[in-house]
C-alpha positions in Angstrom: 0.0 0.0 0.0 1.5 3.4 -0.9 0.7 6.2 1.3 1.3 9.6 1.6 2.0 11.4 4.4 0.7 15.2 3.9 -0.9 18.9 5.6 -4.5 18.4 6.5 -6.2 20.8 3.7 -8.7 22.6 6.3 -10.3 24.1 3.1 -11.1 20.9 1.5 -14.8 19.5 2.5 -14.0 16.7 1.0 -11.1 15.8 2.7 -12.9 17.2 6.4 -15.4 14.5 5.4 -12.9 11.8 5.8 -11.7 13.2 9.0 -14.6 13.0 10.0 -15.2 9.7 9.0 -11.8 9.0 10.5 -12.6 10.4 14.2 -15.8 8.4 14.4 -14.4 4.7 13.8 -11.8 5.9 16.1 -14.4 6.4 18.9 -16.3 3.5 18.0 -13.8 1.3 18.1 -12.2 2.7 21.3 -15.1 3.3 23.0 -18.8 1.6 21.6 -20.1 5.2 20.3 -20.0 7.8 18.0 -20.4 11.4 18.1 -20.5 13.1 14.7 -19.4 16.6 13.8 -20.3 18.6 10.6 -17.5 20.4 8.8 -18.0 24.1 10.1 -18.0 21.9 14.0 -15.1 20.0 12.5 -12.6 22.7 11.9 -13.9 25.0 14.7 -12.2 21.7 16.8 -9.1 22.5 14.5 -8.3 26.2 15.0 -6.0 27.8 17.2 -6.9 29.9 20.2 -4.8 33.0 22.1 -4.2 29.4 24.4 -2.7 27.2 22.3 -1.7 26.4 18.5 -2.0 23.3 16.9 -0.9 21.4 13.7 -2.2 18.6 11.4 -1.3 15.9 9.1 -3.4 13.2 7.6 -1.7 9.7 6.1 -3.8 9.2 3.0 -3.2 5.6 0.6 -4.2 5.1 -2.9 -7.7 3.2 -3.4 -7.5 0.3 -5.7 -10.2 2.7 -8.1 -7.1 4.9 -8.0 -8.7 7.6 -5.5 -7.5 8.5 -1.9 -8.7 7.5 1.7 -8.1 9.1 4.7 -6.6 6.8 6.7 -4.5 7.8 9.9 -3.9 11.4 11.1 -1.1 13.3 13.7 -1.2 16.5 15.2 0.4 18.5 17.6 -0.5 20.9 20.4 1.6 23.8 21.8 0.5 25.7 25.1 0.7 29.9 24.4 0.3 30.6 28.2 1.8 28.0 30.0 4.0 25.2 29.8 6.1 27.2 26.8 9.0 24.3 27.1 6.2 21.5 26.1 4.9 20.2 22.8 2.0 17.3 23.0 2.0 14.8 20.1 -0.2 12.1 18.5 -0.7 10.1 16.1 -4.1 7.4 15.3 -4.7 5.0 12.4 -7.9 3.5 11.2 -8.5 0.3 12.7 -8.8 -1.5 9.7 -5.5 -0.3 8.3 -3.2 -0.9 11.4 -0.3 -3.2 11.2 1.3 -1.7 8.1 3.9 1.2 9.1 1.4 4.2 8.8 1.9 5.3 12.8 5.5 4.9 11.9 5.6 6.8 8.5 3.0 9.9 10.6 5.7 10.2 13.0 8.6 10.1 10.7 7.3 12.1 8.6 5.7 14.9 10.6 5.8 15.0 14.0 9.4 14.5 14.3 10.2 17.1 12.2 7.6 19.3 13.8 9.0 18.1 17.6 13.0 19.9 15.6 10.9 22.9 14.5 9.1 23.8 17.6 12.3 24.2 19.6 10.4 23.0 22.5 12.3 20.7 24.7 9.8 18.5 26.7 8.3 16.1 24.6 4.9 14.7 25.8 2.6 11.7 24.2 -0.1 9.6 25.4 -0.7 6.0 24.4 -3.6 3.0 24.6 -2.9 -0.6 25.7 -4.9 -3.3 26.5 -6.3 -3.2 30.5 -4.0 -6.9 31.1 -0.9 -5.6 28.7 2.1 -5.2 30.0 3.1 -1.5 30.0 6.9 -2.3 29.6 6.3 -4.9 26.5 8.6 -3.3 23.9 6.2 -4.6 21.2 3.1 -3.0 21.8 2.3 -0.5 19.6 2.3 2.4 21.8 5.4 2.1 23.2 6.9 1.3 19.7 5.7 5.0 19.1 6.9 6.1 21.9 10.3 4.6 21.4 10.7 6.4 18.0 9.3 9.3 19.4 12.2 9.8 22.1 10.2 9.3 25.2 9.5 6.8 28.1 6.6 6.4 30.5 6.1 8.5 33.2 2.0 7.5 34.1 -0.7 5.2 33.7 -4.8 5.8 33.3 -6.8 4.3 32.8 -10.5 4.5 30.6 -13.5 3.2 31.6 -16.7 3.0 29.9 -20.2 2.8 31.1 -23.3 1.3 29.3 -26.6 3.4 29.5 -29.1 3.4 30.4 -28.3 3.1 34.6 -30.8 2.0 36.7 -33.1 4.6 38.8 -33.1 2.9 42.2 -29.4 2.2 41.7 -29.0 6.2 41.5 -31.1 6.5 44.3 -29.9 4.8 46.7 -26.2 6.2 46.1 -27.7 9.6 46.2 -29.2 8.7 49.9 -25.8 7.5 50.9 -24.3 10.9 49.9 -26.9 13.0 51.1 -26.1 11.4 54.3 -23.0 13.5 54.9 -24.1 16.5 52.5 -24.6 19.1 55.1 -25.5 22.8 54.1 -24.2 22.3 51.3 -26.4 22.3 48.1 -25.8 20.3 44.4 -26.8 22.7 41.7 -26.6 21.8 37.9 -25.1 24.3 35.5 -24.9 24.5 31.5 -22.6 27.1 29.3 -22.4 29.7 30.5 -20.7 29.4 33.9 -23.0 32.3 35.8 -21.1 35.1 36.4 -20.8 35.8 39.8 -19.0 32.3 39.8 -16.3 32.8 37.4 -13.3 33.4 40.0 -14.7 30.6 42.5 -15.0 28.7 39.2 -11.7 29.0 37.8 -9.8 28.2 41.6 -11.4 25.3 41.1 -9.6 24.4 37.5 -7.1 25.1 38.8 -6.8 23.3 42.1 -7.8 20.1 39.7 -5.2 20.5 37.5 -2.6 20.5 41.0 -4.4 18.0 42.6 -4.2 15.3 39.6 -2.1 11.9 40.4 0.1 12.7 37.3 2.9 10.5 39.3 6.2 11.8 36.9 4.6 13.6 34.4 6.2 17.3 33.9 3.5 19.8 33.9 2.2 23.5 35.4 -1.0 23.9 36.1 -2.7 26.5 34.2 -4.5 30.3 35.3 -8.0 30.0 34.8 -9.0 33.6 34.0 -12.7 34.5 32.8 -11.5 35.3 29.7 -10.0 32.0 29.5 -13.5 29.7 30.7 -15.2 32.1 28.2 -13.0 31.0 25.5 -13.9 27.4 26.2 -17.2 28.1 26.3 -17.5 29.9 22.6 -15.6 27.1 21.4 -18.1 24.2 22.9 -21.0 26.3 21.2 -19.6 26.4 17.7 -18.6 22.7 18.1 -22.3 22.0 19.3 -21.0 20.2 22.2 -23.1 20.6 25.4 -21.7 20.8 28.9 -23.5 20.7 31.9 -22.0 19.6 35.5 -23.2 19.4 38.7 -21.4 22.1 41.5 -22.1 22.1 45.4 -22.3 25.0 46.8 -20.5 25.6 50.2 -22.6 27.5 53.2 -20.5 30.2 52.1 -22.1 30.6 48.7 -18.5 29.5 47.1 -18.1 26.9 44.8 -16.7 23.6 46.3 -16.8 21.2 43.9 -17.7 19.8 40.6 -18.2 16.9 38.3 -18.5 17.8 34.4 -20.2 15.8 31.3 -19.5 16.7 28.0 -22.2 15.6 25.2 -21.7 16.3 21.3 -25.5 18.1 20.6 -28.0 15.6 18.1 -29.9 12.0 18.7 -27.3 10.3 16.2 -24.1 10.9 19.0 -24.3 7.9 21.1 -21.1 8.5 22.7 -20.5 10.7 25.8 -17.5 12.2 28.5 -17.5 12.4 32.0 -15.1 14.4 32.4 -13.6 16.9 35.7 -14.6 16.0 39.0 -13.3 17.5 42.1 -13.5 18.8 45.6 -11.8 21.7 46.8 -9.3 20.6 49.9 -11.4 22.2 52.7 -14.6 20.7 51.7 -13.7 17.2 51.8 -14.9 14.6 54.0 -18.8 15.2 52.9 -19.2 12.9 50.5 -19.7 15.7 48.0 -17.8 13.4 45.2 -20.3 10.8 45.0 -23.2 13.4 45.3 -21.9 15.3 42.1 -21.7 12.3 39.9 -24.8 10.9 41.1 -26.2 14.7 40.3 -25.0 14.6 36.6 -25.7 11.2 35.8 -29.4 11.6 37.0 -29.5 14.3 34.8 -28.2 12.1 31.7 -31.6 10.1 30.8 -32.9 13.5 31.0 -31.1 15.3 28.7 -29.4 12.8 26.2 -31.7 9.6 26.4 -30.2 8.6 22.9 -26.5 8.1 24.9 -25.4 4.5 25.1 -21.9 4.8 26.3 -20.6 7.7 29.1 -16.4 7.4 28.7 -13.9 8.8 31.7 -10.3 8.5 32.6 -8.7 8.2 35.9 -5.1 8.0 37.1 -4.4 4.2 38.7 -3.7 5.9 41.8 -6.8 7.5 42.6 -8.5 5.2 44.7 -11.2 7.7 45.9 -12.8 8.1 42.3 -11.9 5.2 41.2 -14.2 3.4 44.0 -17.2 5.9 42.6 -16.9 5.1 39.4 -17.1 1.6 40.0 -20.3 2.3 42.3 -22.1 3.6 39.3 -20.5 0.5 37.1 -18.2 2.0 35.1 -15.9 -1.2 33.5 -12.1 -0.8 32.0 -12.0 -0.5 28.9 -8.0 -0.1 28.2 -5.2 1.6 29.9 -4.2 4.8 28.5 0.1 5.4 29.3 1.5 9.1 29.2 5.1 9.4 28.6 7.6 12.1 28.1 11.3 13.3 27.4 13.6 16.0 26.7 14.7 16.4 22.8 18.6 17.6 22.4 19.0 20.5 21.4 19.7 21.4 17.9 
């Protein structure tokens, strides 16, 4: 098979169409969903922000009726505010089309030239492996990456997925258990846009998860969450059509103390959705409010997206404490996802 490693041409429709096409037998191979973009949603995803800048390349092989298909892609992500030193790399092939030297001819190709031409010293990458592999098996494809990339492993996550829909009295009975310890405080449920009066509260609370995550030996600075900054995110969810709504408590104080976030791509034919930040703020701990947020959000699921069959999240293997919620609610592994990192020499 002859391939050809090349620029993702943003202006092409055609060629976004096979992206697309791409990014969903990604998911659904990965995860059991799909969650469909048009084009203008498509390369809103691919544009730069004042936050960070990104690049693309697509690996696309000649069709035996001599046209072209999309069939692997790379990129690579560059922090404008913060962790100036790093550069984040990928690279994914279509799953019928592994096996045959495309992840090594997309990082040949581009990203190690693009790892020379950033000047960027620290090197990160992220990799899947099965939930039994062996993270230290030279062979495996992600490390095989990795190796050619220039870096070595520095954490382990891993993914779990969750079939929908959950059971009612399941949810109900966890929600007594946390309402046991709630307190004065109060589980609210928020959509774009974070209200205003909330914004610095709000963006302590970024922050703080960003410090607090088990990233073990991973190199990393936890960003300033500004309002112009969660405003930013915001704009960019809308154009994308993605929906976000989390569940906060509210201390006695009226500050925010915690939250737990899903992320849902708008339209009955996206079966695939992300539960993504949850966390309590250090001196509100100890009142159960972790359970009570996710129980919060994924009541509100059958509500909002009853066409959602699979709810994804990721969590560091040493972080017991969520890890024990998710299994409450039945979350299974689905694979183990390996960050690793290193330092290029300088030119």
């Amino acid at each position: 098979m002859h391939v050809t490693i090349r620029p993702l041409d943003l202006s092409s429709d055609a060629e976004l169409i096979q992206y697309n096409a791409l990014d969903e037998a990604l998911d659904l191979d990965a995860f059991g969903g799909v969650q469909p973009f048009t084009l203008a949603q498509r390369r809103s995803t691919l544009e730069d922000t004042p936050y960070h800048r990104s690049r693309r390349w697509v690996a696309i092989a000649e069709t035996i009726e001599g046209g072209e298909q999309l069939v692997g892609r790379a990129g690579t992500f560059e922090p404008l505010q913060d962790n100036l030193e790093m550069i984040s790399v990928g690279c994914a092939v279509h799953p019928a089309f592994r096996g045959r030297g495309i992840g090594t001819a997309l990082v040949e190709e581009a990203l190690l030239p693009a790892i020379r031409e950033s000047g960027r010293p620290l090197v990160d990458a992220w990799g899947e492996i099965r939930a039994d592999g062996d993270p230290d098996e030279p062979s495996l494809p992600a490390n095989r990456i990795a190796a050619r990339l220039g870096v070595s492993r520095k954490n382990i996550g891993v993914c779990r997925a969750l079939t929908l829909p959950l059971d009612a009295g399941m949810l109900d009975e966890l929600r007594a258990q946390a309402e046991e310890k709630l307190g004065g405080y109060r589980i609210e449920i928020w959509e774009d846009p974070v209200p205003e009066e909330h914004l610095a509260s709000y963006g302590a609370l970024l922050r703080q998860l960003d410090l607090d995550d088990p990233d073990e030996d991973l190199e990393y600075e936890a960003p300033e969450y500004t309002p112009e900054r969660i405003r930013t995110s915001e704009r960019r969810r809308a154009e994308q059509g993605i929906l976000q709504y989390q569940s906060v408590a509210i201390a006695p104080d009226g500050t925010v103390a915690g939250n737990s976030v899903i992320h849902l791509k708008q339209g009955e034919e996206a079966t695939l959705g992300w539960q993504e930040n949850t966390l309590v703020m250090p001196d509100h701990r100890g009142h159960r409010l972790g359970l009570a947020l996710k129980v919060a959000t994924h009541r509100e699921l059958a509500a909002r997206a009853p066409h959602v069959r699979r709810l994804i999240t990721f969590n560091s293997h040493v972080n017991p404490w969520m890890i024990a919620i998710n299994e409450q609610l039945g979350y299974e592994v689905a694979f183990r996802e390996v960050g690793y990192q290193g330092r290029q020499q300088p030119a």
